[in-house]
PDB file of N, CA, C and O in Angstrom:
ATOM      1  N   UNK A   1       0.855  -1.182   0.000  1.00  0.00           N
ATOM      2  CA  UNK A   1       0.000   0.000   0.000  1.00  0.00           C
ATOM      3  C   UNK A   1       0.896   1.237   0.000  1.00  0.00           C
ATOM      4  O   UNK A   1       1.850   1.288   0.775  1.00  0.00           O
ATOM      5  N   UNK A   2       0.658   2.104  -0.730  1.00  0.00           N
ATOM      6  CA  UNK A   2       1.187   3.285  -0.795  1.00  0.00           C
ATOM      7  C   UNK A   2       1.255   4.340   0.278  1.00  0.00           C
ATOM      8  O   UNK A   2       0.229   4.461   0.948  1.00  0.00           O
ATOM      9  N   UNK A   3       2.431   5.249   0.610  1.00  0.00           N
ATOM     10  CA  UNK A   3       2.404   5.699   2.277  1.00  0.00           C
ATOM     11  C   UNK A   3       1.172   6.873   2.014  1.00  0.00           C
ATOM     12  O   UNK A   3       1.298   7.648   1.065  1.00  0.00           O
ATOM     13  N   UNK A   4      -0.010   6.950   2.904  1.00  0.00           N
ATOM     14  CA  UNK A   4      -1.060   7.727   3.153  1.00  0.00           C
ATOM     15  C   UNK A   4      -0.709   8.403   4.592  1.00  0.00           C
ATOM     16  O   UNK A   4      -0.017   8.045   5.546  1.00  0.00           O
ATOM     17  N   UNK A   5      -1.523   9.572   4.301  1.00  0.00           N
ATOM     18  CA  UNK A   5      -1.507  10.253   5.384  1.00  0.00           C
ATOM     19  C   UNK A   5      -2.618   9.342   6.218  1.00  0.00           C
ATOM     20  O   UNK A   5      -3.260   8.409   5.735  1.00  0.00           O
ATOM     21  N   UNK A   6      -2.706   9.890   7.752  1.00  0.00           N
ATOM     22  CA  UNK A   6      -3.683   9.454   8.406  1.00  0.00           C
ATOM     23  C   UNK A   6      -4.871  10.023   7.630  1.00  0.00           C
ATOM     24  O   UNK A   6      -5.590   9.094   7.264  1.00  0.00           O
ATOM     25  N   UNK A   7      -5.331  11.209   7.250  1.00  0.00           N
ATOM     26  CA  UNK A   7      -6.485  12.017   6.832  1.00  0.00           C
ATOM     27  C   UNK A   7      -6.681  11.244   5.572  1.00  0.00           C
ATOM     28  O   UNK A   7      -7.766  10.662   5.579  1.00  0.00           O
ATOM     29  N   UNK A   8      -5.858  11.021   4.313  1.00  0.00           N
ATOM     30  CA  UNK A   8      -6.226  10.495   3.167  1.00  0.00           C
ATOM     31  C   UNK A   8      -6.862   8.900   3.596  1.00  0.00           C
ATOM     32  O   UNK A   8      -7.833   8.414   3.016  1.00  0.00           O
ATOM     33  N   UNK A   9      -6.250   8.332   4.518  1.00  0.00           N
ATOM     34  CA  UNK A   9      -6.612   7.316   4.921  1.00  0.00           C
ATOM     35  C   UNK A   9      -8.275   7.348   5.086  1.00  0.00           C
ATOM     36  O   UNK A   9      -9.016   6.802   4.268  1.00  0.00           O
ATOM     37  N   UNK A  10      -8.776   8.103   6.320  1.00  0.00           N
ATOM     38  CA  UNK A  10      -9.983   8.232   6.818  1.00  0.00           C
ATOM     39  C   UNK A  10     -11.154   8.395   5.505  1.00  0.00           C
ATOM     40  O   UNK A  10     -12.266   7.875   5.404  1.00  0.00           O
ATOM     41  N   UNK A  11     -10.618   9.082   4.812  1.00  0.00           N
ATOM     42  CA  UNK A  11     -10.867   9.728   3.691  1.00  0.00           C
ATOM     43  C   UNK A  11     -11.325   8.277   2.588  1.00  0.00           C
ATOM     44  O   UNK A  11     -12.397   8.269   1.984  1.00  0.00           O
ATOM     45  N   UNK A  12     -10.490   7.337   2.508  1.00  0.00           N
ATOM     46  CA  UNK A  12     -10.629   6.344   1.210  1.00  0.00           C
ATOM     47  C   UNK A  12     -11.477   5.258   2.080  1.00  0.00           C
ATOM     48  O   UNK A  12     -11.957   4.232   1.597  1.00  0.00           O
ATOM     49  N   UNK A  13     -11.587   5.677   3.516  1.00  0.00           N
ATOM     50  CA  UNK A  13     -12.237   3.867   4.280  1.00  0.00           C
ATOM     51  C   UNK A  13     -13.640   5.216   4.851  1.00  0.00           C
ATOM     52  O   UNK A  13     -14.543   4.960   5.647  1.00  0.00           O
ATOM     53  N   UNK A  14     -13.473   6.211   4.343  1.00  0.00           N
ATOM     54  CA  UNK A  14     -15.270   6.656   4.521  1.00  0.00           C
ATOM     55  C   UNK A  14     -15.950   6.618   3.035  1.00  0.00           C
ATOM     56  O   UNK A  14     -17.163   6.435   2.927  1.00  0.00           O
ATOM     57  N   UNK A  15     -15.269   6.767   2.114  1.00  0.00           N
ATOM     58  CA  UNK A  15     -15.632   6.530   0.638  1.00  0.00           C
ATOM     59  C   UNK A  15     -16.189   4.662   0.370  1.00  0.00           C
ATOM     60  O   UNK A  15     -17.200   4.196  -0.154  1.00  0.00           O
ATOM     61  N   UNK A  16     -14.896   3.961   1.056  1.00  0.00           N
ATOM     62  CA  UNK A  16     -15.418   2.385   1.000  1.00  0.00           C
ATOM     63  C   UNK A  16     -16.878   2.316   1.631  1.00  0.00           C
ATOM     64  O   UNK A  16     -17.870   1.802   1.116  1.00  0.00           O
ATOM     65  N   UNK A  17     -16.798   2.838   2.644  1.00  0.00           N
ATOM     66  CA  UNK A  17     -18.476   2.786   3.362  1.00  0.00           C
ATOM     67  C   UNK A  17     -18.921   3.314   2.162  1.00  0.00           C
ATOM     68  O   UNK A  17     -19.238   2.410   1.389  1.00  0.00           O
ATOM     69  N   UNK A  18     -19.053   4.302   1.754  1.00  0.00           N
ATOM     70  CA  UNK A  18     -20.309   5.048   1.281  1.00  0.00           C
ATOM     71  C   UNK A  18     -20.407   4.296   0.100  1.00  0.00           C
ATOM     72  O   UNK A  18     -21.590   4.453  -0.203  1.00  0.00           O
ATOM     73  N   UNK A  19     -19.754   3.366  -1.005  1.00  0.00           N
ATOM     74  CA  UNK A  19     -19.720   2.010  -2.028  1.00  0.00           C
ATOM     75  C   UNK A  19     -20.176   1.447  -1.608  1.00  0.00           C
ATOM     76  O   UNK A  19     -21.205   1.151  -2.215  1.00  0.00           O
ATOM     77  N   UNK A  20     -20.038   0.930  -0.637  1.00  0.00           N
ATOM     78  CA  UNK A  20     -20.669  -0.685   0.096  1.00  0.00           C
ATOM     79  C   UNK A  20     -22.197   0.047   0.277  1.00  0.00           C
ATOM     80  O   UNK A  20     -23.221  -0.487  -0.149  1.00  0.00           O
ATOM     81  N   UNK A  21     -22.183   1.028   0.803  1.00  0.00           N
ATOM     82  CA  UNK A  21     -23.924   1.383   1.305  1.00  0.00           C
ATOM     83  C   UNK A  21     -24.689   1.390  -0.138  1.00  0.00           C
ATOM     84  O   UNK A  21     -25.804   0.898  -0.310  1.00  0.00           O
ATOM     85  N   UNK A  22     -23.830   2.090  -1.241  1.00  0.00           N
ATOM     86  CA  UNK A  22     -24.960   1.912  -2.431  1.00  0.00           C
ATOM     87  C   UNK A  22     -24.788   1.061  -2.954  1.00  0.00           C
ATOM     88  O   UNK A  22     -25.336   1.371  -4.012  1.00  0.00           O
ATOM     89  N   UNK A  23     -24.364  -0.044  -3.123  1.00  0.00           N
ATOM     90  CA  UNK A  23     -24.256  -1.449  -3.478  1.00  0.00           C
ATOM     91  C   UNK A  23     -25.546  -2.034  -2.913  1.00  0.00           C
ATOM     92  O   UNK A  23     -26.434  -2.491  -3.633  1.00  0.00           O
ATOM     93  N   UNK A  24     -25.596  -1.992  -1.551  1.00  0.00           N
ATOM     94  CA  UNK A  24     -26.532  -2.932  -0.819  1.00  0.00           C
ATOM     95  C   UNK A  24     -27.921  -1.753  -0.943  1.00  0.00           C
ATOM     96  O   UNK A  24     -29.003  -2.263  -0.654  1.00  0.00           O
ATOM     97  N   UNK A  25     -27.947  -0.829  -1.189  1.00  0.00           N
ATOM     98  CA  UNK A  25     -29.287   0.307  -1.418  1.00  0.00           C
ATOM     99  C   UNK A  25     -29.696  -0.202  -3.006  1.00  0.00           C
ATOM    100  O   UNK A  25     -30.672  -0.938  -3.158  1.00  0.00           O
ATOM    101  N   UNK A  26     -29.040   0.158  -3.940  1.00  0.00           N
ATOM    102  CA  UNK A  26     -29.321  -0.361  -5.423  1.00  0.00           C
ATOM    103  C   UNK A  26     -29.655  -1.983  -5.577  1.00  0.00           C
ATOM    104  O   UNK A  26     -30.474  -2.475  -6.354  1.00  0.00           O
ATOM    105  N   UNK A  27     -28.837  -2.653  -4.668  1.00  0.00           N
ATOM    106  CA  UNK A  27     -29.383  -4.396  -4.978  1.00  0.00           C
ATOM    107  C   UNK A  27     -30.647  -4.264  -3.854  1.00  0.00           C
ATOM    108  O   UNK A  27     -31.446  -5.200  -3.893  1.00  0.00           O
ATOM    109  N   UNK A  28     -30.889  -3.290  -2.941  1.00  0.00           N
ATOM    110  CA  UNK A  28     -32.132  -3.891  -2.663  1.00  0.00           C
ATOM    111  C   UNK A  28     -33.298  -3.256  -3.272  1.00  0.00           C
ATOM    112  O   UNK A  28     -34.336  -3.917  -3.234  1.00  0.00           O
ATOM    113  N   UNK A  29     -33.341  -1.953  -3.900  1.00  0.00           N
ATOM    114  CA  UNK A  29     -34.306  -1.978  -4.619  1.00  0.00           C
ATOM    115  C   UNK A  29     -34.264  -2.168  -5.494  1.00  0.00           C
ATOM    116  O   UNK A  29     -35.242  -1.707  -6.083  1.00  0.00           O
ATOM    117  N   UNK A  30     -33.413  -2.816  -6.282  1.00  0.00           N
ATOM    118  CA  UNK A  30     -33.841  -3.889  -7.663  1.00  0.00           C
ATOM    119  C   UNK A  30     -34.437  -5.627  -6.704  1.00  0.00           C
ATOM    120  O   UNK A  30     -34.888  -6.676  -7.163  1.00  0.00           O
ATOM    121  N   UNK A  31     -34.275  -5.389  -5.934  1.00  0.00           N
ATOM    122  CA  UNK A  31     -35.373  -6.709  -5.090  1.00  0.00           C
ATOM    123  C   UNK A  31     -36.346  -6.683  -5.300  1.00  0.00           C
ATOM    124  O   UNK A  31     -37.025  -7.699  -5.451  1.00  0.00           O
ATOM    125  N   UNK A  32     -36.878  -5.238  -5.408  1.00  0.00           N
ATOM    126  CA  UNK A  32     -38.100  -4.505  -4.865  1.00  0.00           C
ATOM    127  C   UNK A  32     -38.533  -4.375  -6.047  1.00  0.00           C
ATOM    128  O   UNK A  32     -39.746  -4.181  -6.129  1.00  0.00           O
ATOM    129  N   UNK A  33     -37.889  -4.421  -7.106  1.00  0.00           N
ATOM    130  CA  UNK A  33     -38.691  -3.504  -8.303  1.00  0.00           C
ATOM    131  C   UNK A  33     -39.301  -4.564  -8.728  1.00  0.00           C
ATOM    132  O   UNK A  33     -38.859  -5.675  -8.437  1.00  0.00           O
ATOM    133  N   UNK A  34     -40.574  -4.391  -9.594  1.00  0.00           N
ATOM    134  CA  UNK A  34     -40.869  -5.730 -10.916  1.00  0.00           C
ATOM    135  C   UNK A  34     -40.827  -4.720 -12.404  1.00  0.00           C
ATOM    136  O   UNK A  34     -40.756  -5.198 -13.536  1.00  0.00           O
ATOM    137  N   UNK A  35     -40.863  -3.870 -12.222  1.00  0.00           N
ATOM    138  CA  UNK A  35     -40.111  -3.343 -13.954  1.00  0.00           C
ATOM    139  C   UNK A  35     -38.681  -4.410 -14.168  1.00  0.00           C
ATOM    140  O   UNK A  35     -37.858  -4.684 -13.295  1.00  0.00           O
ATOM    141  N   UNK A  36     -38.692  -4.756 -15.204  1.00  0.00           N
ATOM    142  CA  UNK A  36     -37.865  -5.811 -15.796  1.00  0.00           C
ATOM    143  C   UNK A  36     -36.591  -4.401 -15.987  1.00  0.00           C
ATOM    144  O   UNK A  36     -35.646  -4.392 -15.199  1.00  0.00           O
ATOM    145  N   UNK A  37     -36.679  -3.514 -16.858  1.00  0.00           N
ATOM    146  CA  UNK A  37     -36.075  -2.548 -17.507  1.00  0.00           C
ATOM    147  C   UNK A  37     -35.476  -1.803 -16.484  1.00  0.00           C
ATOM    148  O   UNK A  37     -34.285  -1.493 -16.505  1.00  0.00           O
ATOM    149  N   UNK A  38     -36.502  -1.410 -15.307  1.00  0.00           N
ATOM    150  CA  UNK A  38     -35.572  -0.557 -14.404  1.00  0.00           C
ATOM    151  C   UNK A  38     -34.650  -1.462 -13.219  1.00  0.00           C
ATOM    152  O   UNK A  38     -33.631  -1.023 -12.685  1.00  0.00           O
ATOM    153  N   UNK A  39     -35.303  -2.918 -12.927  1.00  0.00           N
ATOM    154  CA  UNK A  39     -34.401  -3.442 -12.028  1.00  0.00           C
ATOM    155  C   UNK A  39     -33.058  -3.523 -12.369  1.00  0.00           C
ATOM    156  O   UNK A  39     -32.116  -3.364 -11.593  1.00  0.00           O
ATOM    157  N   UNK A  40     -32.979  -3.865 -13.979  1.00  0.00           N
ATOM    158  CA  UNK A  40     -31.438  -4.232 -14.892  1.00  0.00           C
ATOM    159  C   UNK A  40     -31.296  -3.067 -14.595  1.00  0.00           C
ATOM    160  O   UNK A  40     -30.556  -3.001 -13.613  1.00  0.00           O
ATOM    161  N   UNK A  41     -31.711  -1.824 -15.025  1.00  0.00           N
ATOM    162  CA  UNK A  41     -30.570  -0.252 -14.724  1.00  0.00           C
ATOM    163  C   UNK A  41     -29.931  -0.461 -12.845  1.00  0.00           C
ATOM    164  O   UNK A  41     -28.807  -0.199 -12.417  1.00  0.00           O
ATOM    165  N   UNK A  42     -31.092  -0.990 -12.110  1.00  0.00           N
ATOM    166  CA  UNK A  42     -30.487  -0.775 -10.736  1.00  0.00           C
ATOM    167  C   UNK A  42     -29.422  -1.772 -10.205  1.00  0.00           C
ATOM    168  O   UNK A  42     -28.805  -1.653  -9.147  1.00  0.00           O
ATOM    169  N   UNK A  43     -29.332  -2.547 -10.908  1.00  0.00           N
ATOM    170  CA  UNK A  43     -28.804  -4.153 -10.339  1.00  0.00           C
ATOM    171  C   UNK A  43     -27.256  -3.566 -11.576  1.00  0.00           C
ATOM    172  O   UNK A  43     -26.202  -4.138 -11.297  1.00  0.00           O
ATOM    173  N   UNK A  44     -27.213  -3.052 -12.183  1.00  0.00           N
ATOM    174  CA  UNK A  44     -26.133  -2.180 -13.007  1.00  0.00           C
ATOM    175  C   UNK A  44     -25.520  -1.371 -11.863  1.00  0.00           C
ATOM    176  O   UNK A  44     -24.608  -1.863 -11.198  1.00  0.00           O
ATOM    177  N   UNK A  45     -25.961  -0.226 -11.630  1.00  0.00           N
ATOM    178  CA  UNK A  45     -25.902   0.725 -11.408  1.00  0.00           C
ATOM    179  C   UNK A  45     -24.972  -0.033  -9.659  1.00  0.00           C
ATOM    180  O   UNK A  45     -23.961   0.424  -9.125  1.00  0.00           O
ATOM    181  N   UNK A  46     -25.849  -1.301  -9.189  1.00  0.00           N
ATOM    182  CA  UNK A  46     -25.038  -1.636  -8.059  1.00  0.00           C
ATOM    183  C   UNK A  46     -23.613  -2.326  -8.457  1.00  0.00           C
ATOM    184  O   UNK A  46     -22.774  -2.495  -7.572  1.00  0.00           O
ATOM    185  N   UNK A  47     -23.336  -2.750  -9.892  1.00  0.00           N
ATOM    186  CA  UNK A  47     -21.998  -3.356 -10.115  1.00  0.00           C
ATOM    187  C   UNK A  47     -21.077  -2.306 -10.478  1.00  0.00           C
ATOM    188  O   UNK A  47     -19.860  -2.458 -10.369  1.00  0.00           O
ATOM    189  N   UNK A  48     -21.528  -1.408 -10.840  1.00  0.00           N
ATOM    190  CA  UNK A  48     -20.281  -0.151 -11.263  1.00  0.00           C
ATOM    191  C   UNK A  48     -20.252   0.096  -9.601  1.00  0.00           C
ATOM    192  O   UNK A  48     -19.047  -0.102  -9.445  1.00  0.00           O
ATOM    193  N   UNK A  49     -20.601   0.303  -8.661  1.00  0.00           N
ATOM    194  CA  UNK A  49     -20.755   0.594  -6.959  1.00  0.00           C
ATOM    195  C   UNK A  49     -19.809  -0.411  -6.626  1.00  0.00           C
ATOM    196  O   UNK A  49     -18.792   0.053  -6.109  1.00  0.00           O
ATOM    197  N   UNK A  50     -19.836  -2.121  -6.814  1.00  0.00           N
ATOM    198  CA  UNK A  50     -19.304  -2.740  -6.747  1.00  0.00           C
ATOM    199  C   UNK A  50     -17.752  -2.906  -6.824  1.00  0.00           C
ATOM    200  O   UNK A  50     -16.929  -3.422  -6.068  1.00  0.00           O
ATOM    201  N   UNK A  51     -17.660  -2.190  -8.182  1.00  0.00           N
ATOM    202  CA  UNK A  51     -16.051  -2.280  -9.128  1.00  0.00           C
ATOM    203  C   UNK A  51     -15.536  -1.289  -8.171  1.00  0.00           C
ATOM    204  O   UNK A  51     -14.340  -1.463  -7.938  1.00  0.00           O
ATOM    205  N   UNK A  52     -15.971  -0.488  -7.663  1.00  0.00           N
ATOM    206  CA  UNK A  52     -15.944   0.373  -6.847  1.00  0.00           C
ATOM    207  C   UNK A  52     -14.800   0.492  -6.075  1.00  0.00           C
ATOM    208  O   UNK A  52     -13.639   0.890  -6.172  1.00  0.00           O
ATOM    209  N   UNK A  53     -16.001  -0.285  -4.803  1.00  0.00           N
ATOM    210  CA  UNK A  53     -15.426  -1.099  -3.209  1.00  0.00           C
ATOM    211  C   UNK A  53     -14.574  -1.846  -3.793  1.00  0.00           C
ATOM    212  O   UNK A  53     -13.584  -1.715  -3.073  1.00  0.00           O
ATOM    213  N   UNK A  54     -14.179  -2.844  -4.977  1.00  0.00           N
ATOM    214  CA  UNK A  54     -13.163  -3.600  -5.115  1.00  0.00           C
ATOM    215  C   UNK A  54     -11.883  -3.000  -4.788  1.00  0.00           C
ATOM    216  O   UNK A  54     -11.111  -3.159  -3.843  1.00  0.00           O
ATOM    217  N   UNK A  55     -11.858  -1.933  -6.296  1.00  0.00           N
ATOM    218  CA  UNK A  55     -10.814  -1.222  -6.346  1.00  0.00           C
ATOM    219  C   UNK A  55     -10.274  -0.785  -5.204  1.00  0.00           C
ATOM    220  O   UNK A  55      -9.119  -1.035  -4.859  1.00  0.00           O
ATOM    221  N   UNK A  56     -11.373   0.127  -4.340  1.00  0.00           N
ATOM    222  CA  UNK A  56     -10.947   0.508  -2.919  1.00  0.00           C
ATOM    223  C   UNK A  56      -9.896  -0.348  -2.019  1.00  0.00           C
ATOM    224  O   UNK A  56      -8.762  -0.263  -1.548  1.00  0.00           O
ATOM    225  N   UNK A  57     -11.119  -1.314  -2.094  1.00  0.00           N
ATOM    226  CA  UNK A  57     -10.262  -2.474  -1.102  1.00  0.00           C
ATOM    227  C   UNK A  57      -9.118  -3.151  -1.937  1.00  0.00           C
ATOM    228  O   UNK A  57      -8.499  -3.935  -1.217  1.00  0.00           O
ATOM    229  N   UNK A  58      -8.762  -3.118  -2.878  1.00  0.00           N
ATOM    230  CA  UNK A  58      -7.629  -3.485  -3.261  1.00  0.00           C
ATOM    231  C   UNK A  58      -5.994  -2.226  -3.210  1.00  0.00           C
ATOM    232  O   UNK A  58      -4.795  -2.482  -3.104  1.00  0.00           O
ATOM    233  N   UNK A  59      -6.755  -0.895  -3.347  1.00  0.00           N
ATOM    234  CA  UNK A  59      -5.769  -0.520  -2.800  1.00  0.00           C
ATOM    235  C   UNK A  59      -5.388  -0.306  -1.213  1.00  0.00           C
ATOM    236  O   UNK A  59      -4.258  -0.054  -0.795  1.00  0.00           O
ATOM    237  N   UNK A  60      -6.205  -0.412  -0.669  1.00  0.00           N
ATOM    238  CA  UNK A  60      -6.033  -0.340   0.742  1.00  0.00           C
ATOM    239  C   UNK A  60      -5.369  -1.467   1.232  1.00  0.00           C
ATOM    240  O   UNK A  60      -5.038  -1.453   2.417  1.00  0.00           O
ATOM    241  N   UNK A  61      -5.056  -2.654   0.389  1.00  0.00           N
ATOM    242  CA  UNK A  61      -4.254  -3.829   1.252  1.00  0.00           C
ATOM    243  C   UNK A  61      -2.977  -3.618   0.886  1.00  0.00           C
ATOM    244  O   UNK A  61      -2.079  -4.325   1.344  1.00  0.00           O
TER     245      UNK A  61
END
């Protein structure tokens, strides 16, 4: 991992939260939806969220 300040730190593991929260907000209302058309935009919309938190968590190790 690359040397971070303490602040940039706080900074990339409050951003990971806020990925992970719309990941699990977008997959649950594509639970919720029965539009065929808009669940695929939301159940999308949670994998770009996804690629996200990866990335995050991959640079953070």
């Amino acid at each position: 991992m690359p040397s971070l300040t303490a602040k940039e730190l706080t900074a990339l593991e409050d951003t990971l939260g806020s990925e992970q929260n719309l990941v699990k907000k977008f997959q649950a209302l594509a639970s919720l939806c029965n539009d065929t058309k808009i669940r695929a935009e939301l159940e999308g919309m949670a994998q770009v969220h996804q690629k996200h938190v990866n990335a995050l968590a991959q640079f953070l190790q």
